[in-house]
ROSE-4610 file (N, C-alpha, C; in Angstrom, 1 decimal, always signed):
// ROSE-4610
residu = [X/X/X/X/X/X/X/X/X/X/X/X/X/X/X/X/X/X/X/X/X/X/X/X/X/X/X/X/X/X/X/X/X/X/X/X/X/X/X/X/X/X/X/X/X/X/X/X/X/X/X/X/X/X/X/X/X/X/X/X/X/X/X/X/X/X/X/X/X/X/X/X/X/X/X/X/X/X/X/X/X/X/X/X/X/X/X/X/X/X/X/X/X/X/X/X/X/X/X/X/X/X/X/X/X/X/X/X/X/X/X/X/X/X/X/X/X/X/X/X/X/X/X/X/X/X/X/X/X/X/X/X/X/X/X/X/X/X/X/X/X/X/X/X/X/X/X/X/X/X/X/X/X/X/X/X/X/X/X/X/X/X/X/X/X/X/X/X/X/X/X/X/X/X/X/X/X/X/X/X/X/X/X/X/X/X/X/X/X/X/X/X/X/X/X/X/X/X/X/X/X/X/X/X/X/X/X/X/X/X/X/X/X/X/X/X/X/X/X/X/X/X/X/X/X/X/X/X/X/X/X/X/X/X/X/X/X/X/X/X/X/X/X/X/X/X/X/X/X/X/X/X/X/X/X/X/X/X/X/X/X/X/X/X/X/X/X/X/X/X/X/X/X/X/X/X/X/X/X/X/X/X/X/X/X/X/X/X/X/X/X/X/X/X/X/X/X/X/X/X/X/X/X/X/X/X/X/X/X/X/X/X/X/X/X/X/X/X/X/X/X/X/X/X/X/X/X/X/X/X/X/X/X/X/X/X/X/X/X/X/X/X/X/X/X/X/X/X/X/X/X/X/X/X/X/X/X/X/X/X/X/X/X/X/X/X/X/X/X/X/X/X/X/X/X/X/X/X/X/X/X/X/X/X/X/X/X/X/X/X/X/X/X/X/X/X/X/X/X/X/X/X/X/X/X/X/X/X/X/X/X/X/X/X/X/X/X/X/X/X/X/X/X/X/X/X/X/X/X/X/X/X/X/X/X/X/X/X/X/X/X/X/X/X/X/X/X/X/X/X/X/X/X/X/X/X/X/X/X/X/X/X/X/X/X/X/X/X/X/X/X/X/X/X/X/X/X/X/X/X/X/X/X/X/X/X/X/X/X/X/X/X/X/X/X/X/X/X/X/X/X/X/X/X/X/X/X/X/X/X/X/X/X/X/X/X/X/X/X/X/X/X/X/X/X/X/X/X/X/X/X/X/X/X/X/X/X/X/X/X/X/X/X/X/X/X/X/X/X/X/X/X/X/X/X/X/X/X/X/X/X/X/X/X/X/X/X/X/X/X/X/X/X/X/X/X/X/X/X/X/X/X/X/X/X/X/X/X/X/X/X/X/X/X/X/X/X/X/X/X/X/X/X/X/X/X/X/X/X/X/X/X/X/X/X/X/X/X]
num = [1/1/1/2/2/2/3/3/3/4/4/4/5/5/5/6/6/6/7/7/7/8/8/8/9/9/9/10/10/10/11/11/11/12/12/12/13/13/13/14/14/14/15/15/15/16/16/16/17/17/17/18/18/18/19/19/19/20/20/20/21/21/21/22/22/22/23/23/23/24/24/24/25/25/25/26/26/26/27/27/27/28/28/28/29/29/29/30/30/30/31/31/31/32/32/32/33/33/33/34/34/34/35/35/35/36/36/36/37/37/37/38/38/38/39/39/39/40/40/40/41/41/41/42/42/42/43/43/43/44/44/44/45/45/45/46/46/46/47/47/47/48/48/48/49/49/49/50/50/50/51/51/51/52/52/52/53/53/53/54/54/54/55/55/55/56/56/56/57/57/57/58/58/58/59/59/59/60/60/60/61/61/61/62/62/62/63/63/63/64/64/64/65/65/65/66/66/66/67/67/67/68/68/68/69/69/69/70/70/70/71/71/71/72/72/72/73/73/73/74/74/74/75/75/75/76/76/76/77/77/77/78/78/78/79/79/79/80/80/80/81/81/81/82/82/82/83/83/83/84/84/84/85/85/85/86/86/86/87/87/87/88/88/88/89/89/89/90/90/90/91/91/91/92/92/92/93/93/93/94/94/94/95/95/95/96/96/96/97/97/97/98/98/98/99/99/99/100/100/100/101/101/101/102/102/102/103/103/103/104/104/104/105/105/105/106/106/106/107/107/107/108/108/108/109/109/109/110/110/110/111/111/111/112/112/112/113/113/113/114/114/114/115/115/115/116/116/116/117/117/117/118/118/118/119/119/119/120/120/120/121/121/121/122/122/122/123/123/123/124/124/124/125/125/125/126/126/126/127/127/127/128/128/128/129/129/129/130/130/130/131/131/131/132/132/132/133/133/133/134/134/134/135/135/135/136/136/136/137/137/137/138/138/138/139/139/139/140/140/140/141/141/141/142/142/142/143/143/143/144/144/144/145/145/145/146/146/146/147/147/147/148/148/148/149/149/149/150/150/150/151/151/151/152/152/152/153/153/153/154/154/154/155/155/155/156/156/156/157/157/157/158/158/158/159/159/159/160/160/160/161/161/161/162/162/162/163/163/163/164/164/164/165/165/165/166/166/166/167/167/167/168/168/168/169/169/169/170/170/170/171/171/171/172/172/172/173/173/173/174/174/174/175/175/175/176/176/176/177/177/177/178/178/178/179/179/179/180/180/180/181/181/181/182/182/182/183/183/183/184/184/184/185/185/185/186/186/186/187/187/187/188/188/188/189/189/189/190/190/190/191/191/191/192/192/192/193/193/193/194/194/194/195/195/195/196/196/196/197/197/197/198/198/198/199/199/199/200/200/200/201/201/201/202/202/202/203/203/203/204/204/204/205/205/205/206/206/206]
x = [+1.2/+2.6/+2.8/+2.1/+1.8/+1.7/+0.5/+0.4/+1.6/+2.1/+3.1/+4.8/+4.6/+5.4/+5.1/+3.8/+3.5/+3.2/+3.1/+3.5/+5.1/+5.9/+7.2/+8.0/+6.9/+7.0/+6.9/+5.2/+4.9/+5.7/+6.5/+7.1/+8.5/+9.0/+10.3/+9.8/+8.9/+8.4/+7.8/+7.6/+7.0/+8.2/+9.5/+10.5/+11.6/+10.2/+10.9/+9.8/+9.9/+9.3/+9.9/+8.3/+9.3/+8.9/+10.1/+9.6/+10.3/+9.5/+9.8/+10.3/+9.8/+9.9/+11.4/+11.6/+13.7/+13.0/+13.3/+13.1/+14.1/+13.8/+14.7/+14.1/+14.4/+14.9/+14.9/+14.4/+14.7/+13.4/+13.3/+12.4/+12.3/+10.2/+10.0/+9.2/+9.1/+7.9/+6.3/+5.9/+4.8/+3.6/+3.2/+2.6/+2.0/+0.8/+0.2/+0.8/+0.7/+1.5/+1.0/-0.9/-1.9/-3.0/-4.6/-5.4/-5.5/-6.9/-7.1/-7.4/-8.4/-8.9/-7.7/-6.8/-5.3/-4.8/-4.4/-3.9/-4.3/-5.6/-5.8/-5.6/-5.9/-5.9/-4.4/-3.8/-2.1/-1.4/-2.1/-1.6/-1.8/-3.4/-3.8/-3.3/-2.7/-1.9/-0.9/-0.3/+1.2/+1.2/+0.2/-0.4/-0.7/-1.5/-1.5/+0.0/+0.7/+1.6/+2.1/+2.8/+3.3/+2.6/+1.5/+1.0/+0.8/+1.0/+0.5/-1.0/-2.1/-3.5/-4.2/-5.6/-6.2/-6.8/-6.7/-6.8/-8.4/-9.2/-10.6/-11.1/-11.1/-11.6/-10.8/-9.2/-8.5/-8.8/-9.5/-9.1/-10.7/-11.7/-12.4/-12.1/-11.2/-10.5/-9.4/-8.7/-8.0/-9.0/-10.1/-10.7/-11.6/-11.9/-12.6/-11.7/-9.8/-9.4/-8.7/-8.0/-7.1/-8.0/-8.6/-9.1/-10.6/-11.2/-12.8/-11.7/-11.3/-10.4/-9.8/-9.1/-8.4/-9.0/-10.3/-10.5/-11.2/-11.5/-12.2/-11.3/-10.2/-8.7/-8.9/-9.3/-8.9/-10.2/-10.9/-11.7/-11.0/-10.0/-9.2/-7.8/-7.8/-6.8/-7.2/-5.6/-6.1/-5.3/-6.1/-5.0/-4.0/-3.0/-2.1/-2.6/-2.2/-2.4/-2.6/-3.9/-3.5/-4.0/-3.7/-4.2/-5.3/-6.7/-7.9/-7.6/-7.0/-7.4/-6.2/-5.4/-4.6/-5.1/-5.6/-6.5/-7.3/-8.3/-9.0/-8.9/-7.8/-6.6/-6.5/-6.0/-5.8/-6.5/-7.9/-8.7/-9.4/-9.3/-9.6/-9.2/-8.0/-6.7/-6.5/-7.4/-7.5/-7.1/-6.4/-5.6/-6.5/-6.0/-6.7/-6.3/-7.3/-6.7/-7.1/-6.2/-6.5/-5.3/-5.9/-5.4/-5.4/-4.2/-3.9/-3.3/-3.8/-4.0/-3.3/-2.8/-2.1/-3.6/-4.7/-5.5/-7.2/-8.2/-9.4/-9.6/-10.0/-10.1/-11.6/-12.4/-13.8/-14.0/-14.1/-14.5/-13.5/-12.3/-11.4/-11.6/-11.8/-11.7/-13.0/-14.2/-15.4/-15.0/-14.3/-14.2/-13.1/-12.1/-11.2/-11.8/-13.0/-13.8/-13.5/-12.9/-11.9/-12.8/-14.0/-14.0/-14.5/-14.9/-15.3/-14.1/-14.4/-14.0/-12.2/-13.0/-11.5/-11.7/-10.7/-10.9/-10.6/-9.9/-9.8/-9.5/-10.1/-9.7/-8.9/-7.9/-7.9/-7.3/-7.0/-6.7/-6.0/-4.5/-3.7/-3.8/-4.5/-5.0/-5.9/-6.2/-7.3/-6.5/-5.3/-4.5/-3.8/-3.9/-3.3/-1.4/-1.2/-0.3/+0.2/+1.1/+1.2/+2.6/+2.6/+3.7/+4.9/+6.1/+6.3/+6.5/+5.6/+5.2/+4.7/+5.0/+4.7/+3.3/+2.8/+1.5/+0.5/+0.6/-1.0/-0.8/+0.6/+0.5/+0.2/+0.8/+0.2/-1.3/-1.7/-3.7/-4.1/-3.3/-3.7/-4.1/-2.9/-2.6/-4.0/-4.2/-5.2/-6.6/-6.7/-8.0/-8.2/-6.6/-6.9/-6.8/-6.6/-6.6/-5.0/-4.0/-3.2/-1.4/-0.9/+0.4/+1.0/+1.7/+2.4/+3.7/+4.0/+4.9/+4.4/+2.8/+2.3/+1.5/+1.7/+1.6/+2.7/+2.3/+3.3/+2.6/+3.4/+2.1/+3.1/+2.2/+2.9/+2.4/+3.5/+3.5/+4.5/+4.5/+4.9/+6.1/+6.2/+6.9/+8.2/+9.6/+10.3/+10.2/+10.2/+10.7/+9.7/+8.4/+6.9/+6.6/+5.8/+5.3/+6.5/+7.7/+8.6/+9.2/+9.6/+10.4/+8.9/+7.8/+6.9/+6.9/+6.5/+5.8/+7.2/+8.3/+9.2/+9.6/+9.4/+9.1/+8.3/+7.4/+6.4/+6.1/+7.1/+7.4/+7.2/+6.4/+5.9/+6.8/+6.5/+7.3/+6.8/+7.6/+7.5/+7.4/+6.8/+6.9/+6.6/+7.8/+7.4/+7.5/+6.2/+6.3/+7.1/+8.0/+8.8/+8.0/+8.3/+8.0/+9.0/+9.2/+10.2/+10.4/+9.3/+9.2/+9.7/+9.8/+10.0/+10.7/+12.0/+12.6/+12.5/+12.7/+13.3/+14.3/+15.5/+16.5/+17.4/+18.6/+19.7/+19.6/+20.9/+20.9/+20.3/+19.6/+19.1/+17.5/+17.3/+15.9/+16.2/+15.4/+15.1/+14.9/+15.4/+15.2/+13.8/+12.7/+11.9/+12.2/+11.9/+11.5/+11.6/+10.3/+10.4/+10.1/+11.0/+10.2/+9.7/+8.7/+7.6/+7.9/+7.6/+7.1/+5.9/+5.2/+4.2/+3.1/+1.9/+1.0/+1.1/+1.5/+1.8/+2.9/+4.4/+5.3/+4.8/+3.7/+3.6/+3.2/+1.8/+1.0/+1.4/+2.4/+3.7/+4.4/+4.8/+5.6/+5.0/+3.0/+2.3/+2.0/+1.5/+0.8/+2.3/+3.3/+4.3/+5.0]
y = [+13.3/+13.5/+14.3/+15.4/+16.4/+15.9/+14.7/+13.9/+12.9/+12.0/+11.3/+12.1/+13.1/+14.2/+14.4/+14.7/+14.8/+14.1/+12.9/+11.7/+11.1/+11.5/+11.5/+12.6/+13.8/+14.6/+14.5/+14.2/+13.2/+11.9/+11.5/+10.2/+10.6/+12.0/+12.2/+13.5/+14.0/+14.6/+13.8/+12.3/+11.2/+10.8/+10.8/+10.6/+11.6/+12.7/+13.7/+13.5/+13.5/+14.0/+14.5/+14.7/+15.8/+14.9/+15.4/+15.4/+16.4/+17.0/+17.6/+19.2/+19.4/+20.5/+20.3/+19.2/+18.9/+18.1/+18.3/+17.2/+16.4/+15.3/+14.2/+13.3/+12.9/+12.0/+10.6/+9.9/+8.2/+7.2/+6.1/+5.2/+4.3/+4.5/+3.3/+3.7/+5.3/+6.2/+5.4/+5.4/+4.9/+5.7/+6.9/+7.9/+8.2/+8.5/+9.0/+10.2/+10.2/+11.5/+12.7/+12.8/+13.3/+12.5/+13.4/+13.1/+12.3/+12.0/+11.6/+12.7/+13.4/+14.7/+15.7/+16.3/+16.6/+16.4/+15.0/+14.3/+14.9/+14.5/+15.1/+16.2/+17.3/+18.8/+19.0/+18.2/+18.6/+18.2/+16.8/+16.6/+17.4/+17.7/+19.1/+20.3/+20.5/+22.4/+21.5/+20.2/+20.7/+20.2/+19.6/+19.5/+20.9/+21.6/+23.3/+24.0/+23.6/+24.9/+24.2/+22.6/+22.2/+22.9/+22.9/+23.3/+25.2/+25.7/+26.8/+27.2/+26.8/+27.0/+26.6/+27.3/+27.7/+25.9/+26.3/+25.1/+24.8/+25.7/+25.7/+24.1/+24.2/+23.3/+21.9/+21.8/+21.0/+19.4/+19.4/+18.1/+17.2/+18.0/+17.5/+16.9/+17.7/+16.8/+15.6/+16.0/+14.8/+13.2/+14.0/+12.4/+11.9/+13.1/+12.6/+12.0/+12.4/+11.6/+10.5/+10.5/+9.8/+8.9/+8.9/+8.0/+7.0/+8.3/+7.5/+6.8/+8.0/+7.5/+6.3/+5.8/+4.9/+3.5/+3.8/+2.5/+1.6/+2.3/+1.0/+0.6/+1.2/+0.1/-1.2/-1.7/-2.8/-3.9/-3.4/-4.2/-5.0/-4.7/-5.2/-6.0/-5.9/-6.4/-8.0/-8.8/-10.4/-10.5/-11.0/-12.1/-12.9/-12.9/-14.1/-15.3/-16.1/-17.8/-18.0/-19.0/-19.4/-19.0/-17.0/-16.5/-16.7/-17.1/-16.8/-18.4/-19.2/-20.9/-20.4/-19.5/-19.8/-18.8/-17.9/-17.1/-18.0/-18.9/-19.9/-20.7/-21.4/-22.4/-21.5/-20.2/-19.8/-19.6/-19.0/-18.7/-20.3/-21.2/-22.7/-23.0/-22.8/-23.1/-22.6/-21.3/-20.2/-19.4/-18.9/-17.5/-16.7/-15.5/-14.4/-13.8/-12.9/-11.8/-11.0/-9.8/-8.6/-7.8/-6.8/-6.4/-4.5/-4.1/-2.6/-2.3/-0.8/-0.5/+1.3/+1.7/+3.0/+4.2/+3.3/+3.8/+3.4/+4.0/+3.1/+1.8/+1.0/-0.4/-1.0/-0.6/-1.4/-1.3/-0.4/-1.0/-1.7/-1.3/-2.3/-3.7/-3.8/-5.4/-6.1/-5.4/-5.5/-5.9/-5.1/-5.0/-6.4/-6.8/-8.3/-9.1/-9.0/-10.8/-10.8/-10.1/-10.6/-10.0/-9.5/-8.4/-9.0/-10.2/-11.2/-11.5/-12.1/-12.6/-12.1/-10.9/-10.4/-10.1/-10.0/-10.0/-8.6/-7.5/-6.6/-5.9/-4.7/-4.0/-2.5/-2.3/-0.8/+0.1/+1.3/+2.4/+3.1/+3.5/+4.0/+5.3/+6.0/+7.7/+7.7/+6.9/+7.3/+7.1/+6.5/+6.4/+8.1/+8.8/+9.7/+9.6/+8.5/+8.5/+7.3/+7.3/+6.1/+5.8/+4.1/+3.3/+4.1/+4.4/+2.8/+3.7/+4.3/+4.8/+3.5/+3.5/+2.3/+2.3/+3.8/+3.8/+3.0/+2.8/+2.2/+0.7/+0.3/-1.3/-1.8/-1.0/-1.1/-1.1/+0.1/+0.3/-1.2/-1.5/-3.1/-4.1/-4.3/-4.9/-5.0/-3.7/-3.4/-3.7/-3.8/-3.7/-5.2/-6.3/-7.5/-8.3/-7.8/-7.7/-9.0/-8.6/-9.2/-8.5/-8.9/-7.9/-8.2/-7.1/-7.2/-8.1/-9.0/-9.9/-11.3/-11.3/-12.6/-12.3/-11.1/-11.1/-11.3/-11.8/-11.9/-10.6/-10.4/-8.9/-9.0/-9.8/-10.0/-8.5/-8.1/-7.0/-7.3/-6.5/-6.6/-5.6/-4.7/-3.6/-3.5/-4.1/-3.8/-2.6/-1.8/+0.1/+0.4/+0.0/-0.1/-0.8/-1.7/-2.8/-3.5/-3.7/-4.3/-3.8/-2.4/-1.8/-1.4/-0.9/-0.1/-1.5/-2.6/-4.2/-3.8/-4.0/-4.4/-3.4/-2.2/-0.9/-0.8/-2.0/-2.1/-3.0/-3.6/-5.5/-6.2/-6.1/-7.6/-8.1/-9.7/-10.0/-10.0/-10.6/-9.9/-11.0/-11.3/-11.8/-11.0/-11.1/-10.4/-11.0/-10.5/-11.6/-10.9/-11.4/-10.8/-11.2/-9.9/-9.9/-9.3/-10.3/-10.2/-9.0/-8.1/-6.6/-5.4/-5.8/-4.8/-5.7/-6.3/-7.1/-6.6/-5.4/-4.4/-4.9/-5.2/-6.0/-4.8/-5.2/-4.1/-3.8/-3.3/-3.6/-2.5/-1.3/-0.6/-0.5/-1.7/-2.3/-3.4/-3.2/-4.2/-5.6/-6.5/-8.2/-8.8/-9.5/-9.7/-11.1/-11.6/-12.9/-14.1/-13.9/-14.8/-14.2/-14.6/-14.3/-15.1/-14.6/-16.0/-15.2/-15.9/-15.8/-16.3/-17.3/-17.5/-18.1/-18.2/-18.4/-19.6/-20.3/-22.1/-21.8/-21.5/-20.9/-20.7/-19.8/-19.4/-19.9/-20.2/-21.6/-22.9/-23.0/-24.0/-23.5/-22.5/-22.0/-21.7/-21.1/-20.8/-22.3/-23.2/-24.4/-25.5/-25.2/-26.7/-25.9]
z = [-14.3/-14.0/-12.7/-12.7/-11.3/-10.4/-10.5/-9.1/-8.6/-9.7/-9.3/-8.9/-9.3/-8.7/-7.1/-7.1/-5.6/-4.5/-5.0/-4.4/-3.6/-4.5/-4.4/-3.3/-3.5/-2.5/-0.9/-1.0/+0.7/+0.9/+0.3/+0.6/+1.0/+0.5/+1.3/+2.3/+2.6/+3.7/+4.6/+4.5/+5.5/+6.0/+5.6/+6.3/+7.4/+7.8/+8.8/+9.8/+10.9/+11.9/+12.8/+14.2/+14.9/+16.2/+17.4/+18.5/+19.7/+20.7/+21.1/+20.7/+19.3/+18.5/+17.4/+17.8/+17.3/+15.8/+14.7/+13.8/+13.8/+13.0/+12.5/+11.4/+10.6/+9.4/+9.8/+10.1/+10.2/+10.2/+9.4/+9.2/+10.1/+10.3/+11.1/+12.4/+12.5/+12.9/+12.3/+13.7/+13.5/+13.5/+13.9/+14.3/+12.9/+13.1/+11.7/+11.2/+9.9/+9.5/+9.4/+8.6/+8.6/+9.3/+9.6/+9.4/+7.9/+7.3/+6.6/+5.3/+5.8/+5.5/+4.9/+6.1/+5.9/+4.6/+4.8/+3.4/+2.5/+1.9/+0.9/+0.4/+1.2/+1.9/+0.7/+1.4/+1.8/+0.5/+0.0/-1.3/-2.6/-2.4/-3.5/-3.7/-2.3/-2.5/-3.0/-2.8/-3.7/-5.3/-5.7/-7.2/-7.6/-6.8/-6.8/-7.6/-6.3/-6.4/-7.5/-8.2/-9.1/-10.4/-10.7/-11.7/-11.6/-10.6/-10.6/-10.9/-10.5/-10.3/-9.3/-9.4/-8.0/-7.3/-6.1/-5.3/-5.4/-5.5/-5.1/-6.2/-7.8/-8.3/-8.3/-8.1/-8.2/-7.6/-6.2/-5.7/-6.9/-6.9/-7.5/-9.2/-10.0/-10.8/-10.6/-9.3/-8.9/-9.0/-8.1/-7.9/-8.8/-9.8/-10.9/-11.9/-12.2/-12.7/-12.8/-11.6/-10.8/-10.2/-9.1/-8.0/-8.7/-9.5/-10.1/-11.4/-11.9/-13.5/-13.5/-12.6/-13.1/-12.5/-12.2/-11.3/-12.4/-13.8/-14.6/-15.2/-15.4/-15.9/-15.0/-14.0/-13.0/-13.7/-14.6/-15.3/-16.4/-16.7/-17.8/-17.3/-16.1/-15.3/-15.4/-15.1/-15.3/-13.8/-13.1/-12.1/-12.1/-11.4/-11.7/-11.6/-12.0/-12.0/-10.5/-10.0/-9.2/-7.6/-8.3/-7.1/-6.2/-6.7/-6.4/-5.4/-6.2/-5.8/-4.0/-4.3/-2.9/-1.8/-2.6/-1.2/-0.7/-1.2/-0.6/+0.4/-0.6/+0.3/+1.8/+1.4/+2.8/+3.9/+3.6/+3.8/+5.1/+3.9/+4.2/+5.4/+5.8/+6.2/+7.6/+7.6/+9.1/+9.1/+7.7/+7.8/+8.0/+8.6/+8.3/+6.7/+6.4/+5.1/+5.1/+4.7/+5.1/+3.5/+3.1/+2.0/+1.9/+1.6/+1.8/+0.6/+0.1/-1.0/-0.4/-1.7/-1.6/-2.4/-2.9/-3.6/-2.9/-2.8/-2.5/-3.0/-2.7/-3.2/-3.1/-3.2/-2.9/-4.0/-5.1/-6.5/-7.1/-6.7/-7.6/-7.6/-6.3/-5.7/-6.4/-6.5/-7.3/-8.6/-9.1/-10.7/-11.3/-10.0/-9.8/-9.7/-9.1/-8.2/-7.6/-6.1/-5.3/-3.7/-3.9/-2.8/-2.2/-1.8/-0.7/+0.0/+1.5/+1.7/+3.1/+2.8/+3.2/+5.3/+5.9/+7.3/+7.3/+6.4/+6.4/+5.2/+5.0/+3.8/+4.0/+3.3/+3.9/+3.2/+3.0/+2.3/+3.0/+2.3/+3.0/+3.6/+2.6/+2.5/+3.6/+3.8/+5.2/+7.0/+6.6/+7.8/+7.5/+6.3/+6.5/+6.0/+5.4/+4.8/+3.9/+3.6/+1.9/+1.9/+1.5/+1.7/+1.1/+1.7/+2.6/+4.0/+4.2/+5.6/+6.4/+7.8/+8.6/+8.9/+9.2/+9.9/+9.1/+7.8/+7.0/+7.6/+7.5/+8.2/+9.2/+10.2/+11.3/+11.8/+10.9/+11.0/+10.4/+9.7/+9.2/+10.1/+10.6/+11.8/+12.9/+13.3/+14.1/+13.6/+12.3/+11.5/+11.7/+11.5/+11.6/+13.0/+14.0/+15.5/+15.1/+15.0/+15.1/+15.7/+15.5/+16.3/+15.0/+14.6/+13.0/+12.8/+13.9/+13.8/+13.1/+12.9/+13.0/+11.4/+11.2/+9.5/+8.2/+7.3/+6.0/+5.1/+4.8/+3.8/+2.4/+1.2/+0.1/-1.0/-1.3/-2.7/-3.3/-4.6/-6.3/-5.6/-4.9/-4.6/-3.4/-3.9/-2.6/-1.7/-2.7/-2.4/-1.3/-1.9/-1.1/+0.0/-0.8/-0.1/+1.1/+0.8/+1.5/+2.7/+2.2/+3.1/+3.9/+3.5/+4.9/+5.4/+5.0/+6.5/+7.2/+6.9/+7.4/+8.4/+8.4/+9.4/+10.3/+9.9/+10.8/+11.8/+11.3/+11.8/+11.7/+10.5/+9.2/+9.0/+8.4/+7.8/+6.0/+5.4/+4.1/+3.0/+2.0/+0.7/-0.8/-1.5/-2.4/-3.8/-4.6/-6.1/-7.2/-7.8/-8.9/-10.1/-10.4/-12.2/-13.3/-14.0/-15.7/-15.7/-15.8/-16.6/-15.2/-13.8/-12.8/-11.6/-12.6/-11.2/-10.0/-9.7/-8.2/-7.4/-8.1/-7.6/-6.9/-6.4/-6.1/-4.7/-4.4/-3.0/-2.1/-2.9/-2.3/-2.0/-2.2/-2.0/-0.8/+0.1/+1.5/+1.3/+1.6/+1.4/+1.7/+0.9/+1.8/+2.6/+3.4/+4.1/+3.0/+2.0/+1.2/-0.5/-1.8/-2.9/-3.7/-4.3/-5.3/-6.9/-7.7/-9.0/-9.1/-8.7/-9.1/-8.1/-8.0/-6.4/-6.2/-6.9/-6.7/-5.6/-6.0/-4.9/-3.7/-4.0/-2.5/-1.7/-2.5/-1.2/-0.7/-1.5/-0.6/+0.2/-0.1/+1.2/+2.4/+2.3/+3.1/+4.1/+3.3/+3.5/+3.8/+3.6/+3.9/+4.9]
């Protein structure tokens, strides 16, 4: 609870910056927010101060619970229908792929089947900041030598995934699900929405 607290934190402090010593408030700052190192640094004192205890042992339970913890849940994870056969397709096809994660991903992707194959992998925390900050998409971008006009970047997440591409100058597909519509008008439109990967790879492929 502490961390997703603190999370919520850096996400309305990633929406200030400064220039020229003047702050300001507005989305779509590209500039890294931390180091990578920083980050972490910077996330642990405010799990710190939330909980009131000493910083020294803390980040090492973070990542022993949080980051190592939750990564063998993703063993119990099922894919959507479909998905595996349309990355292919894409793949087939000449897409590039490239996949960004608010969390490390190299075991996860292990633990999915999925860790082949990719033109780019990347972790937001190491750009130093976390969706829907622009900078991790952009590093994307870079990682897949492409200009972010010429990417689709599909997530589960308007709030997230939608609004950072779109900050960034992606364009956007997003998959709905029954249980987390994320409808309402205070969520960002994407480009295109799927329910299911059949959806998509028609809209990819036609």
């Amino acid at each position: 609870m502490s961390f997703g607290r603190a999370r919520k934190i850096i996400r309305k402090e990633q929406e200030t910056f400064t220039v020229n010593g003047d702050e300001f408030s507005k989305p779509g700052v590209s500039a890294p927010f931390l180091s990578q190192n920083d980050f972490y640094k910077h996330q642990t004192e405010i799990i710190a101060k939330i909980l009131s205890v000493p910083l020294e042992p803390l980040q090492e339970k973070i990542d022993r619970l949080i980051y190592r913890g939750w990564e063998p849940l993703f063993k119990t994870v099922k894919l959507f229908k479909k998905a595996v056969a349309t990355l292919t397709a894409l793949k087939e096809a000449g897409f590039k792929l490239g996949i960004l994660s608010d969390f490390p991903l190299e075991r996860k992707l292990e633990y999915l089947g999925i860790s082949g194959g990719w033109d780019a992998v990347l972790c937001s925390e190491s750009c130093g900041a976390i969706k829907p900050h622009p900078s991790p998409f952009i590093e994307l971008a870079k990682a897949m030598s492409l200009p972010p006009e010429k990417i689709i970047y599909v997530g589960n997440s308007r709030s997230y995934d939608v609004a950072g591409a779109n900050r960034a100058g992606m364009k956007t597909a997003w998959i709905k699900s029954r249980f987390f519509p994320g409808s309402g008008l205070k969520h960002p439109i994407p480009n295109f929405a799927f329910s299911n990967y059949r959806q998509f790879y028609n809209f990819m492929l036609n």
